[in-house]
N, C-alpha and C positions, 0 to 999 in steps of 0.2 A: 311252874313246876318247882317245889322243894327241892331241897337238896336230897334228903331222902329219897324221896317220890323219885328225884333225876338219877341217882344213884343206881335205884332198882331197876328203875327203866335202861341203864347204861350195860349191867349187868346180867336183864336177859338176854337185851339185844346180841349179845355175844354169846350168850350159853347157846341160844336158840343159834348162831351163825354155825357154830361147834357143830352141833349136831348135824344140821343141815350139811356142813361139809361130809361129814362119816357118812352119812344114810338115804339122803336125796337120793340117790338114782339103782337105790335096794328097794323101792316098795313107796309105799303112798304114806308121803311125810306133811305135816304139817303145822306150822307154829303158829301160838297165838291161837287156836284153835277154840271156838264158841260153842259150847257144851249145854247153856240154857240161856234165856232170854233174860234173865238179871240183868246183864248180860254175866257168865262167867266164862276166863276164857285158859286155858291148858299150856304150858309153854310150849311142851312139845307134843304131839300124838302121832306115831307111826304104827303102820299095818306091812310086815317081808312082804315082798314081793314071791321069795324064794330063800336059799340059803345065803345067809349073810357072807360075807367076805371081805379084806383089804387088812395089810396090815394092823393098820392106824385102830380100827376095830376093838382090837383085844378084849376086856372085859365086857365091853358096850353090846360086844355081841350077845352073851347070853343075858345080860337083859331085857333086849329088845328083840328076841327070837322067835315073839310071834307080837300081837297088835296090845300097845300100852299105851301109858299115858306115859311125860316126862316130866317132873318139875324139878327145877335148878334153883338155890338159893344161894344169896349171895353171906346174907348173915343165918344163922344156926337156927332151925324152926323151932317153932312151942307145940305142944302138943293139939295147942287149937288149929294152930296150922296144918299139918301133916292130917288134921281129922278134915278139914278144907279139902284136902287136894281129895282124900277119900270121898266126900260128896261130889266133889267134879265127877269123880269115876263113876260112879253109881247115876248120876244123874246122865253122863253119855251112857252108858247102857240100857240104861232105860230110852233114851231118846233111840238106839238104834234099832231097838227092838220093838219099834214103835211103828219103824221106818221098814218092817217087815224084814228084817236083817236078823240072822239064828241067835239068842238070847245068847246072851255070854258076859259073865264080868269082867270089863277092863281092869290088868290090876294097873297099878300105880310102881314108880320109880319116886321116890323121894330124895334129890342129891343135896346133903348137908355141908356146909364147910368144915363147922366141927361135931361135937358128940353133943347131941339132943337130953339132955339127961332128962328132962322130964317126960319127954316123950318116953324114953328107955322105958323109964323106971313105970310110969302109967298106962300105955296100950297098949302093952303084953306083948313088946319086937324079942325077937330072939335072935342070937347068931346063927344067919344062916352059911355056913361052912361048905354048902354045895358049891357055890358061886367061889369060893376064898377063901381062906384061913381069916383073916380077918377084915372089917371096914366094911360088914354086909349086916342087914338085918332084914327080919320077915317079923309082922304083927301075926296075932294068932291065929291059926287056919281058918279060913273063911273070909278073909277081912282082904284079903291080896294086895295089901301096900308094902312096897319094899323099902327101905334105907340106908343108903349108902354114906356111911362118914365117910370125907375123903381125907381128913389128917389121921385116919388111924389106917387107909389103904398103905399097904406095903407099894415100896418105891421099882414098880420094873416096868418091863414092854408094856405089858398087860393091861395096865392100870393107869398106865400117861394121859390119856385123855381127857378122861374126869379128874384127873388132878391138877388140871388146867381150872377145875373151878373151886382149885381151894385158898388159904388165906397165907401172907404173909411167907415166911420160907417154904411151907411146901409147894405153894403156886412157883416159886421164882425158883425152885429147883425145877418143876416139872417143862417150866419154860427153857431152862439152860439144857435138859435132855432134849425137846421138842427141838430145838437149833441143833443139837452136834447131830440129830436123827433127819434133820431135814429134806435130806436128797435121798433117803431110806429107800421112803416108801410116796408115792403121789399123794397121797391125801394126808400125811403129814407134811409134806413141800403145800398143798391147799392150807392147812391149820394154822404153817406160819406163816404163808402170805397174811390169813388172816388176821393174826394178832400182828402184823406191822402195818395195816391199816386202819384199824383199833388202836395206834399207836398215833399214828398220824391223824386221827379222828378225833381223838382226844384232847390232842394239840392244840387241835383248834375250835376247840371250845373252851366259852368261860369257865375260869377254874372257883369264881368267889361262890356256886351252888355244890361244890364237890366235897362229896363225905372222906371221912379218913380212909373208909374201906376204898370212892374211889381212888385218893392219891395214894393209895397202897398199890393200888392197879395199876395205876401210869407207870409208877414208881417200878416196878417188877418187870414190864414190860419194855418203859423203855431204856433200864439198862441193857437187857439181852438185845433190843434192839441198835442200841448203838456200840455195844460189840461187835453186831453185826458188821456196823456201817463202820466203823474201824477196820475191823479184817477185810472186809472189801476192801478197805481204802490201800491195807497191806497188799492186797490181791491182787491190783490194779495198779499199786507200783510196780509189784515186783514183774507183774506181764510186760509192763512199761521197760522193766529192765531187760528182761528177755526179750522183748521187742528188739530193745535200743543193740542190745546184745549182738541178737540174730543179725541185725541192719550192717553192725560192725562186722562181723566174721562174713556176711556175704560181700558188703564193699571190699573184704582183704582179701577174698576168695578169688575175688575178680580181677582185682589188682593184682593178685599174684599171676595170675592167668595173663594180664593182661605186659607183667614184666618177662614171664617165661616167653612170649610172643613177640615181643618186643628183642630177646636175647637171642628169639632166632633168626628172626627182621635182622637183625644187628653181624647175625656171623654172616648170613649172607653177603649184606652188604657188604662187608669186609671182604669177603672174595671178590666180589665185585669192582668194590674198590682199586685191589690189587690188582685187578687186570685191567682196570682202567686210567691207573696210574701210567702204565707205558703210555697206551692211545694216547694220553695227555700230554706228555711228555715229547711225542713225536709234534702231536697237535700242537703244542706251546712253538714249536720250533719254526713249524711251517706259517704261525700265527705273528711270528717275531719278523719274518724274511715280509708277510705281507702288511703289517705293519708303517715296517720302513718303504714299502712302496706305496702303502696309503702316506705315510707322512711328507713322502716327497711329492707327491700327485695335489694333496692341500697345500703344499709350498707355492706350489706353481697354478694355483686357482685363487692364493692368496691377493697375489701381485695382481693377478688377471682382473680380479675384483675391486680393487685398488683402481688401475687405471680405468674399469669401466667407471666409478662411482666418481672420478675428475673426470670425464667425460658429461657425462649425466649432468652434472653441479654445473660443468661451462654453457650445456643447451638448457637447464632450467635459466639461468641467469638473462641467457638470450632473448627466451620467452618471455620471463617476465619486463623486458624491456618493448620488447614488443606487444607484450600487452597494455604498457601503460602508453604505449604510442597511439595502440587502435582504440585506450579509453578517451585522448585528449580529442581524434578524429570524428569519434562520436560525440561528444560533447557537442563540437563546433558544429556538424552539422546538423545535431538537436535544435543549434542556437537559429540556423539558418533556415532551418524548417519552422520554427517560431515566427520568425522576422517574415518567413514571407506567407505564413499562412494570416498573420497580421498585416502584411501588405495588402493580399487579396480581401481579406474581410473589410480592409477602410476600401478598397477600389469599389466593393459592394455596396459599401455605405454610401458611398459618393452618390452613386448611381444611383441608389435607390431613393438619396433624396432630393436629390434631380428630377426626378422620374415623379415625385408626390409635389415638388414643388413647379414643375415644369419650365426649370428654366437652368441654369449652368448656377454652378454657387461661386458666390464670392471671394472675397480672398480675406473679409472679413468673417466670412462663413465657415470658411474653411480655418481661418486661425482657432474660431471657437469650436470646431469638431476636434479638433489637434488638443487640447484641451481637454473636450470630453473625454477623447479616445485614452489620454493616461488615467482618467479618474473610474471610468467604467469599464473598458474595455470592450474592443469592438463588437465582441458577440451581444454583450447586453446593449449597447445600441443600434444594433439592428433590431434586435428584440422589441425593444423600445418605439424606435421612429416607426417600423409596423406597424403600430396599432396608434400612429397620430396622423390626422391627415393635414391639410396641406398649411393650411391655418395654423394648428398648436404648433408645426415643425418651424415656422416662419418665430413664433414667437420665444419658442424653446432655444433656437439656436442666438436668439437678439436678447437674451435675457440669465442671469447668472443661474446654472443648473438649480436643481431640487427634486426631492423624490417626489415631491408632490405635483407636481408636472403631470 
C-alpha cells in the first residue's frame, strides 16, 4: 500500500467510523457500500429509519434526512471527482430500481476539506443558504449533488462533526470543542472514544508510509489526546488527594471519638479510683499485719527445712555405703557362682569321659584336662569330647591340643 493509497485508506476508515457512530441505530447505514460490479464502492449510504435525533447530529441531520450517499475526502476534490461520486449516485439508482424498489435519485453529500475552486467555478454549485449561511453548496437543479466546504463552515454546536474532517487548525479546534463537549451528549462521549483509539491505532503503526496530511492527523489528535491523559493524570491525583484527605479526617474523626471516650473511661475511673484508694489503704494494713505472719511462719519452715535436708544428706550417705557393701556381696558371689558352675561342668566332663572311655582317668589324664580346661573352657570341651569316641578321646587327651583334633 503507498503512502497515499494508506493515507486515504486511514482517512475513510475514520470518516466512515464518524458516521457510523452519529447514525447506525437511526435507519439502515452502510459503509464501503458496492453501487456496481467495477466494482465501485460509496463511503457512506444511509436510508432514516424515522426522525433523526442526538445532540452530536447538528447539521448532519438535515443532510441525511432522507436516503443519500456520503463521501468524505481527505484532500480538496477536482471536479473529476465530485462528477465520480455523481455516477456512484446514478448508477445505485439505477440498480435499485432495477431491484423493483420506487425510482428515485440518490442525491449525493460531497465533504471537502477546503474550497473545490474548480469544481465551484465548472458544475454550476451554488450557495445553498437553506442548510447555512455559509460552507454549503448544491450543483444545478437536477444534478442533486451537494458540498460541503468544511474550512469555510462556521465554528458552533451545529457544524462540530464534520469539522472533524477538516485540515490543519480547523480539525484541531473542532477536536479541542469535541473534548470540553465530551460528557454533553453520548454520542459525542462515542466520537471521542473514537478518535483515542484512532490515536492509539495510529501509534501503532509504521509511520515511514504516512503522508503529511496523515501526520497532520496524529499530530492534531494526539495533542488533545494527551491533554486528555494529563488532566486525568491531574484528576487522579487530586482524587488521590481527596482520598488521602478523607482517609485523614475520618482516622481524626475517630481518634477524636476515640479520645472523647477514653476522657470519659478516665473520669470514671477516677471516681473509681478514689473510692478505692480507702479499700486499699485498709487492705494495705491488713496485707502488712498478714505479711509479718507469713514472714514469721517461713522463718520457722526455714530452719525446719534445714534440718530435714541434714537429715536426708546423713540417710543418703548411709545408703550409699550400703550399697557399695551389697555391690562388693554381689560380685563375690557372681565369682562363686562361676567357680562352681565351672566346678560342676569339669565334674561333668570327668564323667563323661569316663563314661566314652570306660574306665576311671588318670592323674596323667587329668593333669592334661586341667590344662585343656584354662585354654577352652569346660563348656567347649564338653562340646567337643561329644562328638569324639573312645579312640580320638584316648589320643586327644595323650597328645598336645589342636583344633584340628
Amino acid at each position: 500500500m503507498t503512502g497515499e493509497t494508506g493515507a486515504r485508506h486511514r482517512h475513510d476508515a475514520f470518516a466512515k467510523q464518524v458516521f457510523e457512530a452519529l447514525l447506525a441505530d437511526q435507519g439502515q447505514f452502510e459503509s464501503q457500500m458496492m453501487v456496481a460490479a467495477d466494482p465501485q464502492h460509496a463511503d457512506v449510504y444511509f436510508s432514516p429509519s424515522g426522525p433523526l435525533r442526538g445532540l452530536a447530529l447538528g447539521v448532519v441531520g438535515r443532510l441525511v434526512g432522507r436516503r443519500c450517499l456520503v463521501e468524505i475526502y481527505r484532500q480538496t476534490p477536482g471536479a473529476d471527482d465530485i462528477l465520480d461520486e455523481q455516477e456512484k449516485a446514478l448508477t445505485l439508482s439505477r440498480a435499485l430500481s432495477q431491484r423493483g424498489k420506487k425510482p428515485e435519485r440518490i442525491p449525493t453529500w460531497v465533504i471537502s476539506p477546503g474550497r473545490p475552486e474548480s469544481a465551484l467555478a465548472n458544475l454550476g454549485f451554488g450557495p445553498d443558504t437553506d442548510i447555512m449561511a455559509r460552507g454549503f453548496y448544491q450543483m444545478a437543479p437536477g444534478h442533486r449533488v451537494g458540498l460541503v466546504v468544511v474550512s469555510e463552515l462556521p465554528e458552533n454546536e451545529e457544524t462540530l462533526s464534520l469539522r472533524l474532517f477538516g485540515r490543519g487548525a480547523v480539525q484541531q479546534r473542532a477536536l479541542d470543542e469535541l473534548f470540553e463537549r465530551r460528557q454533553q451528549d453520548e454520542r459525542l462521549g462515542q466520537l471521542w472514544a473514537l478518535v483515542r483509539r484512532w490515536r492509539i491505532r495510529m501509534d501503532n503503526t509504521q509511520q515511514d508510509d504516512w503522508t503529511e496530511a496523515d501526520r497532520e492527523f496524529f499530530a492534531n489528535i494526539d495533542e488533545i489526546v494527551r491533554r486528555e491523559m494529563e488532566e486525568q493524570r491531574k484528576l487522579d491525583e487530586a482524587h488521590r488527594q481527596l482520598d488521602e484527605a478523607h482517609r485523614r479526617l475520618t482516622e481524626e474523626h475517630q481518634h477524636l471519638a476515640e479520645e472523647h471516650q477514653h476522657l470519659a473511661e478516665e473520669h470514671q475511673h477516677l471516681d473509681e479510683a478514689h473510692q478505692n484508694l480507702n479499700e486499699a489503704h485498709q487492705h494495705l494494713t491488713e496485707e502488712q499485719r498478714l505479711l509479718q505472719e507469713k514472714h514469721s511462719r517461713l522463718a520457722e519452715e526455714k530452719h525446719r527445712l534445714a534440718d530435714e535436708t541434714r537429715r536426708l544428706a546423713g540417710e543418703a550417705n548411709l545408703l550409699k555405703e550400703h550399697l557399695a557393701q551389697a555391690q562388693v556381696e554381689v560380685e563375690r558371689a557372681s565369682h562363686e557362682v562361676a567357680l562352681a558352675r565351672d566346678e560342676g561342668l569339669g565334674l561333668s566332663l570327668e564323667i563323661i569321659l569316663q563314661t566314652r572311655l570306660q574306665r576311671p582317668l588318670s592323674e596323667a589324664d587329668r593333669t592334661r584336662l586341667a590344662q585343656l580346661h584354662q585354654e577352652m573352657g569346660a563348656k567347649t570341651l564338653i562340646e567337643r569330647a561329644l562328638k569324639l569316641d573312645a579312640a580320638e578321646i584316648g589320643v586327644w587327651l595323650a597328645t598336645t591340643y589342636s583344633e584340628d583334633v
